[in-house]
Backbone as JSON, one array per atom type, in Angstrom:
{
  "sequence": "XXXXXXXXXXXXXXXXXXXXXXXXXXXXXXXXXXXXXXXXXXXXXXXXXXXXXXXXXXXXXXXXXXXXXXXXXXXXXXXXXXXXXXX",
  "N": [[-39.1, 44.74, 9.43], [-40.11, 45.64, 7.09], [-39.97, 43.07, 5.67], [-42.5, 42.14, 6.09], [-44.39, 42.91, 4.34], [-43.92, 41.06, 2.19], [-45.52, 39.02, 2.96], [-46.86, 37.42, 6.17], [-45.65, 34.58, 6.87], [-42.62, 35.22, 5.46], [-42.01, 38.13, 6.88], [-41.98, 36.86, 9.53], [-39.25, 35.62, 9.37], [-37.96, 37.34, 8.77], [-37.72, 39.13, 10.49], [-37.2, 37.61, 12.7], [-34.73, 37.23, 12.04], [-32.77, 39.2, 12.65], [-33.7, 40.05, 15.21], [-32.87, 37.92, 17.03], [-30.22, 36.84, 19.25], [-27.75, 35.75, 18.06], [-26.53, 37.36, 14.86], [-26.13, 39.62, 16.44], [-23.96, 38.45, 18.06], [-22.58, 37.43, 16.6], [-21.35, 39.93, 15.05], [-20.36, 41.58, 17.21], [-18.4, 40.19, 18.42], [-16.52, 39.97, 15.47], [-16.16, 42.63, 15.62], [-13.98, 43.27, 17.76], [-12.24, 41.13, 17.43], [-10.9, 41.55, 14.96], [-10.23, 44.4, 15.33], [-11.82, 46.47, 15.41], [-13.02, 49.18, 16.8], [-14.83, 51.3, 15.78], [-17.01, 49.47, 15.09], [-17.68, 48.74, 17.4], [-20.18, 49.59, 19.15], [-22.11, 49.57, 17.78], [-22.97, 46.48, 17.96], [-23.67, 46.67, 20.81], [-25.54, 48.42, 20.98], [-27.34, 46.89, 19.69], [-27.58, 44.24, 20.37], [-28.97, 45.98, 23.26], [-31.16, 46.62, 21.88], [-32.52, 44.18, 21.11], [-32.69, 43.19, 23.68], [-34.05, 45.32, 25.15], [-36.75, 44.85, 23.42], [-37.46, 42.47, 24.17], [-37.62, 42.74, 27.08], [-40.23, 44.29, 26.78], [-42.44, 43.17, 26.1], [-41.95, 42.27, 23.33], [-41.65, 39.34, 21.43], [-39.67, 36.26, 20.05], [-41.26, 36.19, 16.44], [-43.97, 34.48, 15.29], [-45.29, 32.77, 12.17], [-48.08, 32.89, 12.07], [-48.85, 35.36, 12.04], [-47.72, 38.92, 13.37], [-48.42, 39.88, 15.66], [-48.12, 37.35, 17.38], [-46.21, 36.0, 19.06], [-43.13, 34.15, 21.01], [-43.36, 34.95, 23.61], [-45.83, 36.09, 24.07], [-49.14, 36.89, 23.32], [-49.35, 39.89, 22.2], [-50.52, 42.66, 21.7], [-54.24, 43.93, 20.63], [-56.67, 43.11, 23.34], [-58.92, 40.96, 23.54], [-62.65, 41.73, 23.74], [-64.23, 41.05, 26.65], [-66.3, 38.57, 26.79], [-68.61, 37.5, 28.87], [-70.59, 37.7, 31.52], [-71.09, 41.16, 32.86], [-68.76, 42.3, 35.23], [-69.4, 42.16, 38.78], [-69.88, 45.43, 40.87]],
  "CA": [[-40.51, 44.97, 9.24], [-40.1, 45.15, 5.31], [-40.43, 41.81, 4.96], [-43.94, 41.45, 6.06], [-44.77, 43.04, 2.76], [-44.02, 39.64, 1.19], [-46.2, 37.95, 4.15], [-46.63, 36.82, 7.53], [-43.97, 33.86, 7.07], [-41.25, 35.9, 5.4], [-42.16, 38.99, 7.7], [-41.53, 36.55, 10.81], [-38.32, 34.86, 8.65], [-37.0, 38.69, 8.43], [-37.9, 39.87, 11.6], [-36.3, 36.83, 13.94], [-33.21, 37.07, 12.01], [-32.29, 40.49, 13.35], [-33.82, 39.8, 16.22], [-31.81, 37.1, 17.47], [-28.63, 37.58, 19.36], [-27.1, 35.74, 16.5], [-25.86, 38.33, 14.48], [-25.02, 40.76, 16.79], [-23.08, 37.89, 18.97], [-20.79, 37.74, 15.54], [-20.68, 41.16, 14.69], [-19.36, 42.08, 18.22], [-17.16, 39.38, 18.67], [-15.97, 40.51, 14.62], [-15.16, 43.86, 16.06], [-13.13, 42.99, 18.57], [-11.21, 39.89, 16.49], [-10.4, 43.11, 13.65], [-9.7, 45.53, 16.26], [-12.48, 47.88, 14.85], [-13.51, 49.62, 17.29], [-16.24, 52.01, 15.42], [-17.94, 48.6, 14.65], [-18.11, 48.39, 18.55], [-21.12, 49.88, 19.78], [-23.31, 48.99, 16.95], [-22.92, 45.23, 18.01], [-23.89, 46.87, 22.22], [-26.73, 48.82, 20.47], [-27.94, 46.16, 18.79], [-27.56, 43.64, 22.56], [-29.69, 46.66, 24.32], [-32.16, 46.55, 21.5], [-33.35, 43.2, 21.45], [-33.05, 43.38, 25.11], [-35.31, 45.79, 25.58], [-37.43, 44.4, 22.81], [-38.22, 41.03, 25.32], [-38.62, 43.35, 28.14], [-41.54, 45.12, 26.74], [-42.94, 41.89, 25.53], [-42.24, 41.61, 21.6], [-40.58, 38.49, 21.37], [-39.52, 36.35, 17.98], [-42.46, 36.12, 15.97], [-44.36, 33.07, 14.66], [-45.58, 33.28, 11.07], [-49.38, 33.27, 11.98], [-49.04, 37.12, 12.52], [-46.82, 40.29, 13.72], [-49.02, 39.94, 17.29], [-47.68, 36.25, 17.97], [-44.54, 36.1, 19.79], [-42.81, 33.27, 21.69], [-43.28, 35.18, 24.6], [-47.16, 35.86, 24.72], [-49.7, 37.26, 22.38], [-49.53, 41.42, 21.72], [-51.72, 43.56, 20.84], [-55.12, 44.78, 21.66], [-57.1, 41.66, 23.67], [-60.54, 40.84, 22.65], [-63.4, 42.36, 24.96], [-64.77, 39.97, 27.5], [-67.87, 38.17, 26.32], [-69.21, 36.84, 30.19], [-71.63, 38.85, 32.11], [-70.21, 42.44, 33.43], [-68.87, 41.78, 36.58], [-70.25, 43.53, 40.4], [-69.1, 46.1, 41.62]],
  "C": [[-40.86, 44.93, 7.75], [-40.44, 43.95, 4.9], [-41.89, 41.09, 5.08], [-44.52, 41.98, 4.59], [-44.86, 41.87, 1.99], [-45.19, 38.57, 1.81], [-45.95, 38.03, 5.35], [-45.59, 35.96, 7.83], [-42.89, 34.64, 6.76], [-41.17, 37.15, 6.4], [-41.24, 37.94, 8.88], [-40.02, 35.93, 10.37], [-37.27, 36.28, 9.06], [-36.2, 38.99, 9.89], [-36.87, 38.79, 13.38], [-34.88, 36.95, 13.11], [-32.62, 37.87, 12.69], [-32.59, 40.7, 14.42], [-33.64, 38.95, 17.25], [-30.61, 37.3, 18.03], [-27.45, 36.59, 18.23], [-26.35, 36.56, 15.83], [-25.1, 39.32, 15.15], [-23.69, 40.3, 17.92], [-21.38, 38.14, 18.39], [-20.51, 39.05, 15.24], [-19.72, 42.09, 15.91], [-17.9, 40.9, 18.1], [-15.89, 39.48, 16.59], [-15.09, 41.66, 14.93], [-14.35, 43.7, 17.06], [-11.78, 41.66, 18.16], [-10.25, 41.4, 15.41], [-10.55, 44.07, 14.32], [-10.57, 46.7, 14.91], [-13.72, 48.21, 15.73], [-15.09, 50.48, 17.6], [-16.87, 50.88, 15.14], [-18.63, 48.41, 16.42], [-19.55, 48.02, 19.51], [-22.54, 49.77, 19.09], [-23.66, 47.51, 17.11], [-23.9, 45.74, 19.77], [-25.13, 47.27, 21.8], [-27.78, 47.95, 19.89], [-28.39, 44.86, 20.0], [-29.28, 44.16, 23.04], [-30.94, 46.4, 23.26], [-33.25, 44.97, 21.27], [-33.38, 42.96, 22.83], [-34.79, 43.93, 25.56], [-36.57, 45.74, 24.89], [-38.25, 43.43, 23.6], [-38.74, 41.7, 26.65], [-39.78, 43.81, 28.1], [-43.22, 43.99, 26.24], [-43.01, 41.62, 24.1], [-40.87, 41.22, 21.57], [-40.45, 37.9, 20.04], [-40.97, 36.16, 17.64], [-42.47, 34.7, 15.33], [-45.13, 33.56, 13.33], [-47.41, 33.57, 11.0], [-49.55, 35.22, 11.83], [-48.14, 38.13, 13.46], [-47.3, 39.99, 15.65], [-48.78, 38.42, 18.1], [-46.53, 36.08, 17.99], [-43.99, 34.38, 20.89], [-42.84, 33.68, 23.43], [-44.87, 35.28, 25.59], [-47.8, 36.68, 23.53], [-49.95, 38.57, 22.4], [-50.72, 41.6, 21.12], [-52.48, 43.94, 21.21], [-55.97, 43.06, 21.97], [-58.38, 42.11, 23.47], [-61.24, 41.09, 23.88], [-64.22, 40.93, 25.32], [-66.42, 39.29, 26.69], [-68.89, 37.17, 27.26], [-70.27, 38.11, 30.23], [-70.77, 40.14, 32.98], [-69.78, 42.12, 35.09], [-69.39, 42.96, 37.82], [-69.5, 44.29, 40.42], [-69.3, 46.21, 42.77]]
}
């Protein structure tokens, strides 16, 4: 999230790196090559958290903005501007 400070592109630059299974594919498969165990669950933690990141719907980001995702557009949605509908 730090990196939106610099912007919207480096923000989304920051924010898909770590949010990628990328890193935590190598850092598990590190701990387990170097039998280091305490590295273990920070690689599983790291799995469950972009996991449950896509479940909730914030997916990688595109550099227009924090609320555009590859998955669908977050945030608050803009109020209808038709006629009210019947009840």
């Amino acid at each position: 999230m730090a990196g939106y400070w610099a912007g919207p592109r480096w923000g989304a630059r920051c924010y898909n790196a770590v949010h990628s299974y990328l890193l935590p594919v190598a850092w598990t498969i590190s701990a387990l090559l170097l039998h280091r165990t305490a590295w273990l669950p920070f690689g599983l933690i790291w799995f469950n958290h972009i996991g449950v990141d896509r479940l909730l719907g914030y997916g990688l980001k595109y550099p227009s903005g924090f609320g555009f995702t590859h998955l669908s557009r977050s945030g608050k949605k803009p109020a209808p501007t038709g006629p009210a509908p019947l009840a």
